[in-house]
C-alpha positions as CSV (number, residue, x, y, z in Angstrom):
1,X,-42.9,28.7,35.2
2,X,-42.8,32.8,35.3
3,X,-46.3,32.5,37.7
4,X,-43.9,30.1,40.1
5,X,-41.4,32.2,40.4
6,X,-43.3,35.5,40.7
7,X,-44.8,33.6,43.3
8,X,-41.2,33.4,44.8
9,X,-40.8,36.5,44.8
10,X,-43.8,37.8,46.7
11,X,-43.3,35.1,49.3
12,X,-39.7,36.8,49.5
13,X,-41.1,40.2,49.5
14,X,-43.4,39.2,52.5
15,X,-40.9,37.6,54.6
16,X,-38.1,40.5,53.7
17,X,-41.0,43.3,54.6
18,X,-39.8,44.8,58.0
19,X,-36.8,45.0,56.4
20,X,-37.8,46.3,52.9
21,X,-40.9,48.5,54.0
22,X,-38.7,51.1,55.3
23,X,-36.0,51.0,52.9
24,X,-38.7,51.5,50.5
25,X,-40.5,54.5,52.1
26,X,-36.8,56.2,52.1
27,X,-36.3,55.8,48.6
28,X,-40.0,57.2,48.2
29,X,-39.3,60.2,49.7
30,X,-36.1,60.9,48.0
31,X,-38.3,59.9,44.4
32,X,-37.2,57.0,43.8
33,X,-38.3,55.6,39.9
34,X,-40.5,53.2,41.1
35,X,-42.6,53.2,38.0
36,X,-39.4,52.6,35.8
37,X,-38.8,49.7,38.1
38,X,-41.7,48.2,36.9
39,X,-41.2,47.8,33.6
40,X,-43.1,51.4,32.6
41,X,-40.5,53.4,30.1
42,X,-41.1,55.1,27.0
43,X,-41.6,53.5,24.0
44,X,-38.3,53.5,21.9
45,X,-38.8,53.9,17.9
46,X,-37.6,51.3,15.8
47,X,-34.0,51.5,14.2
48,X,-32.6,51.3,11.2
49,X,-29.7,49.4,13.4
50,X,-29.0,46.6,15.8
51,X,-30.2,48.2,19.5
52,X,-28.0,46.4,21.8
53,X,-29.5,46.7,25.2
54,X,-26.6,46.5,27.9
55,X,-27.4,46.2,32.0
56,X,-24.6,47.7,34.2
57,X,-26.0,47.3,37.7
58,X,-23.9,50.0,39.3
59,X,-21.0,52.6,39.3
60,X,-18.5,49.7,39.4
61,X,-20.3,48.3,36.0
62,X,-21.1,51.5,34.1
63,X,-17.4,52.5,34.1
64,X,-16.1,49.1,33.4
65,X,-18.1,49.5,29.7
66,X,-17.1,52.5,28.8
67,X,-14.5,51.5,25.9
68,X,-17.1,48.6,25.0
69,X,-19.8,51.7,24.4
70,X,-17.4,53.9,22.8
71,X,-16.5,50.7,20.4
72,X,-20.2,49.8,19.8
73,X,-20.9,53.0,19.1
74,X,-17.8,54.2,16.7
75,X,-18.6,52.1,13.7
76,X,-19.7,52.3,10.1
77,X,-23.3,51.9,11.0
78,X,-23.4,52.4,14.6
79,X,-25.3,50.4,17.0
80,X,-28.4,51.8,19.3
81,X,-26.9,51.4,22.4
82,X,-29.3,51.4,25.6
83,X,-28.1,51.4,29.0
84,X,-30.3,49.7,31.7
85,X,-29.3,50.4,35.5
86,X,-30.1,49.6,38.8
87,X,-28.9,51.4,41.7
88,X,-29.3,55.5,41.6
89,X,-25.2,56.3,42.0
90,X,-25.1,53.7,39.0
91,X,-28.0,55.3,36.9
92,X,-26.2,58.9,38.2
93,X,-23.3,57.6,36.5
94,X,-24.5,56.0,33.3
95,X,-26.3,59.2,32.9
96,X,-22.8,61.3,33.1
97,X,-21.0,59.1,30.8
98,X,-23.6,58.2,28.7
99,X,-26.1,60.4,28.2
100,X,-25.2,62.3,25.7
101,X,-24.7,59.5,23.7
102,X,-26.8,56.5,24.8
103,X,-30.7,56.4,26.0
104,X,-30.0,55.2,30.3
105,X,-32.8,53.6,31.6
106,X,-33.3,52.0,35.0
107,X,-33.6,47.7,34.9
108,X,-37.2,46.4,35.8
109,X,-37.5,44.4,39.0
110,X,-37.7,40.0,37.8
111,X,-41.5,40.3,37.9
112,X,-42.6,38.5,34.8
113,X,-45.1,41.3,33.7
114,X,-42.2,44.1,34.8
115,X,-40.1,42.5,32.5
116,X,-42.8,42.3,29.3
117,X,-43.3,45.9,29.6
118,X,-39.7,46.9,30.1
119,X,-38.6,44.5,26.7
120,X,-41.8,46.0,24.7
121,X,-41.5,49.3,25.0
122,X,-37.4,48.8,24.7
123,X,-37.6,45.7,21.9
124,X,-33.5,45.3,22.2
125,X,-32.0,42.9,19.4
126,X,-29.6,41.6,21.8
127,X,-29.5,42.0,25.7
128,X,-26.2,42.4,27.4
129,X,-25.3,41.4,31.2
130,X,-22.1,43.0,32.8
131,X,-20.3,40.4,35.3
132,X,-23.6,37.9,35.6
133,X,-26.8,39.1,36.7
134,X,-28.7,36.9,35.5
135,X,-32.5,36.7,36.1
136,X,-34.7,33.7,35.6
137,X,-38.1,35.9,34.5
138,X,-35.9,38.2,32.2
139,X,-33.5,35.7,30.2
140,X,-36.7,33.5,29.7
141,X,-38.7,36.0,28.1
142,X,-35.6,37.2,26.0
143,X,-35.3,33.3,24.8
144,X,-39.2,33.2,24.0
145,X,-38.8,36.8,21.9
146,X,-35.4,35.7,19.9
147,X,-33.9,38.1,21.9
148,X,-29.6,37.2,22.1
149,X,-28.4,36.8,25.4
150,X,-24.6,37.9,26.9
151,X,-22.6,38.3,29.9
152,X,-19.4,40.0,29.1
153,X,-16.9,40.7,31.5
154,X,-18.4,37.6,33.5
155,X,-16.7,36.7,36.9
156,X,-18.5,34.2,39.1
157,X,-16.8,34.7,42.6
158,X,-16.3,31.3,44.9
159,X,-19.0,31.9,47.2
160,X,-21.6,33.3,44.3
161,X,-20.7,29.8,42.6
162,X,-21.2,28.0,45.9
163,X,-24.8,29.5,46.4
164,X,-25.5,29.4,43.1
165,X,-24.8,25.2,42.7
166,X,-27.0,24.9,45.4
167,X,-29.9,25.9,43.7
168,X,-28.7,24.9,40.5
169,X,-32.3,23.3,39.7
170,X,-32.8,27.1,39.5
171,X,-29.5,28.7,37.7
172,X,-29.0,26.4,35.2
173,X,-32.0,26.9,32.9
174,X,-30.3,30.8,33.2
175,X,-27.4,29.9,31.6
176,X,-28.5,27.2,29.5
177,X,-30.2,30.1,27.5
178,X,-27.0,32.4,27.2
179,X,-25.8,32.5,23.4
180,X,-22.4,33.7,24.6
181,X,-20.7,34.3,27.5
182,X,-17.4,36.6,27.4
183,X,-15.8,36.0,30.8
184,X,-12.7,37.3,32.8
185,X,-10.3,34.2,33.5
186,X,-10.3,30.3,32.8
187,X,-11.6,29.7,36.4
188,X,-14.8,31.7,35.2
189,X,-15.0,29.7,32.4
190,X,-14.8,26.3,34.4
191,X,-17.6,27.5,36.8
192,X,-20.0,28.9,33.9
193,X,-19.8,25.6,32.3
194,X,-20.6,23.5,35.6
195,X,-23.8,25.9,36.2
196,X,-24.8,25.3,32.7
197,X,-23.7,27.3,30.0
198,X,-22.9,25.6,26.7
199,X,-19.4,25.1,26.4
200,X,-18.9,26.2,22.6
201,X,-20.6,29.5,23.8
202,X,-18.2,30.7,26.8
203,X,-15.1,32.4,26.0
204,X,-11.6,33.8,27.7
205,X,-11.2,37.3,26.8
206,X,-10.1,38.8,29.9
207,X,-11.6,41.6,31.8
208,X,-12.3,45.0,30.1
209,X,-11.5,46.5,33.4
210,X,-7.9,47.2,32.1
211,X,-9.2,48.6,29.0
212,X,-11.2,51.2,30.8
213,X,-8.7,51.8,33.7
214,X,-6.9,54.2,31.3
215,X,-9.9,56.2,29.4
216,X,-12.1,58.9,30.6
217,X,-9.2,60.9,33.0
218,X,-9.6,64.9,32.4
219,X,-7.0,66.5,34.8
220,X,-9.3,69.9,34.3
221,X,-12.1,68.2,36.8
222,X,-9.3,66.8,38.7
223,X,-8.1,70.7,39.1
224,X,-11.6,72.1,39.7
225,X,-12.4,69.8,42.6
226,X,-8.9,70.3,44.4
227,X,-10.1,74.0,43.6
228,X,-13.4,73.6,45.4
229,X,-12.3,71.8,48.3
230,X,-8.9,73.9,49.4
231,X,-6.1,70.7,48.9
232,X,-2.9,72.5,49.4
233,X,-0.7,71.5,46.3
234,X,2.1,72.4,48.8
235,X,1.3,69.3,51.1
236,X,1.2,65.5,50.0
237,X,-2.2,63.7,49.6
238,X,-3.0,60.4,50.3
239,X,-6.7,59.3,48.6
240,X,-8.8,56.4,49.7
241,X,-11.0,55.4,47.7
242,X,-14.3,52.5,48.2
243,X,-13.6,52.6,52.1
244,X,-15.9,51.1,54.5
245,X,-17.1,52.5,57.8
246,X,-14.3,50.7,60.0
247,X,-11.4,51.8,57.3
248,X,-11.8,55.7,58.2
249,X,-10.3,55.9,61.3
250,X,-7.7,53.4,61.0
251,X,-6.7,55.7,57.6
252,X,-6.9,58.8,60.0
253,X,-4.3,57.3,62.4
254,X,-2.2,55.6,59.8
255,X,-0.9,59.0,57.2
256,X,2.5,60.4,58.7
257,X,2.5,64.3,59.7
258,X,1.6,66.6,57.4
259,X,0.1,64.0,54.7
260,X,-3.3,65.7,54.0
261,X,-6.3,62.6,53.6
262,X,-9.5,62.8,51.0
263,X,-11.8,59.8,51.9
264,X,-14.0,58.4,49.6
265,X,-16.7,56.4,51.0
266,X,-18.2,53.5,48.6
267,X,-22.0,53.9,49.8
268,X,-23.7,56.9,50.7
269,X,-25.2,55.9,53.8
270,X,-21.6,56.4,54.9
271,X,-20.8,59.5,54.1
272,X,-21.4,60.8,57.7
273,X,-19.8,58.1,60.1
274,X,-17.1,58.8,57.7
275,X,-17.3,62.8,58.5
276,X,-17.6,62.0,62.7
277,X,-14.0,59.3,61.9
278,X,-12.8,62.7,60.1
279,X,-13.1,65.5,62.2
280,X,-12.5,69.2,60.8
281,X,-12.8,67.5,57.5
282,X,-14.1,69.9,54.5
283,X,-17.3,67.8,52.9
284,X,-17.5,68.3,49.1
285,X,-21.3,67.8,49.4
286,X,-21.7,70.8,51.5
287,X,-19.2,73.0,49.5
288,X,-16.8,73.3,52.0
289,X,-13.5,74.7,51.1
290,X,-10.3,73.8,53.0
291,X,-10.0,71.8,56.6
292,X,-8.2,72.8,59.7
293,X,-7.1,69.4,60.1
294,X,-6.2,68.3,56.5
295,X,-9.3,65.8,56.2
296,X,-11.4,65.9,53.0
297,X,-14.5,64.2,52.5
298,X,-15.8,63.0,48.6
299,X,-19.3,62.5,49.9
300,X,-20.6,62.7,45.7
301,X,-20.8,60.5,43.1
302,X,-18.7,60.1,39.9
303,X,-15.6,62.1,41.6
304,X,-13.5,59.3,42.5
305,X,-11.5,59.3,39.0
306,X,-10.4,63.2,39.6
307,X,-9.0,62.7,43.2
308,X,-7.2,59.5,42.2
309,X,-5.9,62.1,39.9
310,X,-4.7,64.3,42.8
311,X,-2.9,61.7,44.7
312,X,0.5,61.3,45.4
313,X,-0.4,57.8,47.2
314,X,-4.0,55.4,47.2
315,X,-5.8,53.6,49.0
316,X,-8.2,51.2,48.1
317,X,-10.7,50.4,50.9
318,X,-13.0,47.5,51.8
319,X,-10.0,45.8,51.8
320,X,-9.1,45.9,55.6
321,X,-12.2,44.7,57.4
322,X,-14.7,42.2,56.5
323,X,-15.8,43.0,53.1
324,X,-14.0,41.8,49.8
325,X,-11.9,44.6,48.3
326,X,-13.0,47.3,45.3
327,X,-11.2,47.6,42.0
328,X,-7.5,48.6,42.3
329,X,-7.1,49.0,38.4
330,X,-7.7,52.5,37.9
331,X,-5.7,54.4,40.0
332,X,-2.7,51.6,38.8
333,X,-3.2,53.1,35.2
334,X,-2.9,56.3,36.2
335,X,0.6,55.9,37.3
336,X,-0.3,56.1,41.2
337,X,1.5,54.4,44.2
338,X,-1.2,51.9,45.4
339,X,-1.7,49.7,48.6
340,X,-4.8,47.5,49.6
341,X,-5.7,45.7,52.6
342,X,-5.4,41.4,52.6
343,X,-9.4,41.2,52.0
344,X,-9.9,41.4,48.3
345,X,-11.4,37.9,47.4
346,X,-13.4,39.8,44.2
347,X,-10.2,40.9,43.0
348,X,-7.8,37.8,43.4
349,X,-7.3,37.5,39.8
350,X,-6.0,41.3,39.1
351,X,-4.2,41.1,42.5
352,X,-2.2,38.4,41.5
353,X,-1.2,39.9,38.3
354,X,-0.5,43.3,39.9
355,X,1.6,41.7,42.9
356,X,3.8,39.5,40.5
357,X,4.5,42.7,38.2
358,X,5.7,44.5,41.8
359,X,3.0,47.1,40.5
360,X,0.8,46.8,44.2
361,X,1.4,46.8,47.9
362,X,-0.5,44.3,49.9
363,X,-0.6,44.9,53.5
364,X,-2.7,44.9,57.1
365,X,-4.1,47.2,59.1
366,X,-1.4,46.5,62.0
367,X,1.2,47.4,59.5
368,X,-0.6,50.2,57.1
369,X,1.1,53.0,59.3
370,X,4.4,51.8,58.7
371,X,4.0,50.8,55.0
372,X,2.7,54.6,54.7
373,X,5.4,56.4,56.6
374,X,7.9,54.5,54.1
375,X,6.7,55.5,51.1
376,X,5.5,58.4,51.8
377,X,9.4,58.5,52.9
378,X,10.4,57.2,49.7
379,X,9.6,58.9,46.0
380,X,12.2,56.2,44.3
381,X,9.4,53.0,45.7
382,X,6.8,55.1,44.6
383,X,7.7,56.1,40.8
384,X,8.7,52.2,40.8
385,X,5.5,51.0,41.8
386,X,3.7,53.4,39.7
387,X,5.9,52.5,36.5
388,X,5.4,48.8,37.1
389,X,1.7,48.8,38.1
390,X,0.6,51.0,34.2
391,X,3.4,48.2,32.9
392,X,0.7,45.8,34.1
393,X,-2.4,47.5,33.0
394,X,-1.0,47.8,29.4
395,X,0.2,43.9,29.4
396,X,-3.6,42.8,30.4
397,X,-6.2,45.4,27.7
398,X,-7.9,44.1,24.7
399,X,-10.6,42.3,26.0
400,X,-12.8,45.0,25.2
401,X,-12.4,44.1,21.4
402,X,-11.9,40.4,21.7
403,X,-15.7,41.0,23.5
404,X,-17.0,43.5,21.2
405,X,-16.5,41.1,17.8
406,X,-18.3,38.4,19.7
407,X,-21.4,40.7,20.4
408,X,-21.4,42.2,16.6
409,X,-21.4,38.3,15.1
410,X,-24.5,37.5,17.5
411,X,-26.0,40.4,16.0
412,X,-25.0,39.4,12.8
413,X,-25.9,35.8,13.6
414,X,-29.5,36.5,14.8
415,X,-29.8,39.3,12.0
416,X,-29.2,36.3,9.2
417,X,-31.9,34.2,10.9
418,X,-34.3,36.8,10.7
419,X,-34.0,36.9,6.8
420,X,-33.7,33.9,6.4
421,X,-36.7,33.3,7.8
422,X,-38.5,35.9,5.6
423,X,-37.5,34.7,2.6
């Protein structure tokens, strides 16, 4: 079955080529890990304790674990915790949350031989998925080694469950071999279940989003990088954070008069439309202090927590155009005014909570002028929606314990088979 689907995936790779050849030559240049993608990492040392390997595919991912690492690790006999990546801002991330702390490593590519080196030279106890990611070479070769398999904080959007159930012959041997399945809402639950997974091994705990929402703020970075880029204290500042291409302009035309703007692009490869929609703006990248025209640009990685820090309104982007929103919980913990656009289908859930706890302002962009101009207008809305929206937050942590018991009893679980077997 793994020569099939490597066999998949080459046919894939030829197909995709003119597009992937010169994504690939980029990535080259700029020394991209290929090797580590692979499956070629160092050999890790046995352990006295459990090694818990845990994939975080990106920047969204790596923060969203952060209390379940700090857990995992603050315990009687702590736990070997490995972080496995995939994108460079995520492994950039991992690497500054984690790396004093945790061994980051990038994930192998699904190839079947990829995958034997990476779990050989890594030999986890138990292999952890954040959201889904699920691989069909990977979780088979983790059932054939004893190897426990989790998703925890597992969402399964409507269209990722309607592709997914149509090649179920394909998905459901994936989650036919998870041995527990912490996910976000009952909905989750109900889709898991239909794509396979066992139902004695999927469980409600909620998302540890909330949990981490509220760790990890140091208002000294927050400082240093108003600092570096020249934000006038003096002046109000509205941050967007996770915008899209088409969201810069529209956030250029939409702050009142003397409302200074720090834009926050989600991808890197649009960090300079985003500078031509900001003109005059100071770009952190280049160490540019202050702007003429009261336009900052966070064209860096990792930053986004210290200007949500700064603000005295947010915006979260790839909410007004086609795209399905980015996570709104953070800057709600920290007490900020926050308004989206009507696109955030990956977020319905935390949405809905935030709109019926009056702690979120939903709007459009033919009426995100207005909505600013009032509260910008209006400190009384905006210490209310701030107050209501951390009211929120706190109502909805704890799934990162609820998830963090489930993974220590698998270890426990698979730890008793092992001896058990011995003797």
């Amino acid at each position: 079955m793994s020569i099939f689907v490597d066999l998949i995936y080459l046919i894939g790779l030829v197909i995709a080529s003119p597009v992937l050849v010169p994504r690939m030559i980029v990535r080259w240049k700029r020394r991209y890990d290929w090797r580590a993608r692979l499956g070629y990492v160092e050999t890790f040392a046995p352990c006295s304790s459990s090694r818990i390997l845990i994939h975080a595919v990106s920047v969204g991912e790596a923060n969203a674990i952060e209390t379940l690492v700090a857990q995992l690790l603050d315990q009687p006999d702590p736990n070997d915790v490995v972080i496995a990546v995939t994108t460079e801002t995520g492994f950039s991330r991992a690497m500054a949350l984690y790396g004093d702390r945790c061994r980051v490593v990038r994930y192998p590519l699904d190839f079947s031989w990829s995958v034997r080196r990476f779990l050989d030279a890594i030999r986890p106890d138990l292999a952890v998925m954040v959201e889904l990611e699920l691989w069909p070479n990977f979780t088979r070769a983790c059932r054939r080694r004893g190897i426990r398999l989790a998703v925890v904080n597992g969402r399964l959007s409507e269209r990722s469950f309607r592709g997914y159930s149509r090649a179920s012959m394909f998905i459901r041997p994936m989650f036919r071999r998870l041995d527990a399945a912490a996910v976000q809402t009952e909905l989750y639950a109900k889709r898991f279940r239909s794509l396979g997974a066992r139902h004695s091994e999927v469980t409600v705990t909620g998302t540890m989003k909330w949990d981490a929402a509220s760790t990890g703020h140091r208002p000294e970075h927050a400082a240093a990088l108003a600092d570096a880029l020249g934000i006038d204290p003096g002046k109000p500042l509205l941050v967007a954070g996770s915008t899209a291409p088409e969201e810069h302009a529209l956030l250029r035309d939409a702050i009142p008069p003397g409302v200074q703007l720090l834009c926050a692009p989600r991808r890197p490869e649009w960090f300079d439309d985003a500078a031509e929609a900001l003109p005059g703006c100071a770009r952190r990248s280049l160490g540019q202090r202050e702007s003429s025209s009261g336009f900052f640009l966070l064209d860096t990685i990792g930053e986004l927590s210290s200007a949500y820090l700064l603000a005295d309104i947010v915006v979260v982007g790839r909410s007004f155009g086609a795209l399905h929103g980015s996570d709104m919980m953070e800057p709600c913990a920290l007490g900020k005014p926050v308004v989206v656009g009507p696109a955030t289908a990956d977020f319905t859930e935390t949405v809905e909570k935030l709109v019926e706890g009056d702690g979120l302002v939903v709007t459009d962009a033919t009426n995100l002028r207005v909505v600013l101009h009032e509260l910008f207008a209006s400190p009384e809305r905006c210490s209310a929606l701030a107050e209501q929206a951390r009211a929120v937050v706190a109502s909805q942590q704890g799934a990162t314990t609820r998830t963090r018991l489930i993974l220590e009893n698998l270890v426990l679980s698979r730890s008793g088979n092992e001896e058990a077997s011995d003797a």
